[in-house]
C-alpha positions in Angstrom: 60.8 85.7 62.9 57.5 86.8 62.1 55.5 89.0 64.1 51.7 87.6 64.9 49.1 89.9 65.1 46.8 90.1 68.5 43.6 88.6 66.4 45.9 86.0 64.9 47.3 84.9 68.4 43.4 85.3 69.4 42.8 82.4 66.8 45.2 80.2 67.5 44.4 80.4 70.9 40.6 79.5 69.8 41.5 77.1 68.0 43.8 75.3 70.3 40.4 75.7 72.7 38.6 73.8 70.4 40.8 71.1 70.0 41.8 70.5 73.7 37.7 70.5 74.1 37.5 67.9 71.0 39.7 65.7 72.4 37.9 65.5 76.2 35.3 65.1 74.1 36.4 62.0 72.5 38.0 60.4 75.4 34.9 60.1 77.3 33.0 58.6 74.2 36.5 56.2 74.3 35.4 55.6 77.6 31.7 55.4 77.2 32.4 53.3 74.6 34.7 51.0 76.1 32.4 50.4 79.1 29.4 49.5 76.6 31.8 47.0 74.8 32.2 45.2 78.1 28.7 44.9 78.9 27.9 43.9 75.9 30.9 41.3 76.0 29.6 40.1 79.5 25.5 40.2 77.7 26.8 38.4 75.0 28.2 35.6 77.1 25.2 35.4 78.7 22.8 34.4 75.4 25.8 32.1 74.0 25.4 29.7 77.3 21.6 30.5 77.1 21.9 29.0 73.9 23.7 26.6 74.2 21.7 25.2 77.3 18.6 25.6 75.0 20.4 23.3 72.4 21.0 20.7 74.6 17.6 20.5 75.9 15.8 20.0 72.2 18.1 17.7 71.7 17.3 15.8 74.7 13.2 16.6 73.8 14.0 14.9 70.0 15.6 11.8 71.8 12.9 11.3 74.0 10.6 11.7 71.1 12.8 9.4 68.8 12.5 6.9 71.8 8.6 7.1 71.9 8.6 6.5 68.5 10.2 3.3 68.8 8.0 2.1 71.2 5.0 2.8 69.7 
């Protein structure tokens, strides 16, 4: 087996620091991430039925203009 040297086990040591840190890191912008999907899941829901209530009330507007129009 080779023998490591103190600066090398130093290094690894850093190293394995970094990555540990790296990977907290990440899993709270996972998280961050996650909870921003959801709101803009819930937000996006939202304007679709907005939308869609919108819709239905133009076309309402163009009947009751098509129906003017007749009358006239």
């Amino acid at each position: 087996m080779i023998l490591m040297e103190k600066s090398d086990l130093q290094l690894l040591e850093t190293n394995i620091d970094e990555l540990i840190q790296t990977c907290k890191k990440l899993a709270n912008e996972n998280q961050s991430l996650h909870e921003s999907k959801a709101i803009l899941s819930l937000e996006h829901a939202a304007l679709l039925d907005k939308n869609a209530q919108a819709r239905t009330r133009i076309k309402a507007m163009i009947a009751r203009l098509k129906s003017m129009e007749i009358n006239i």
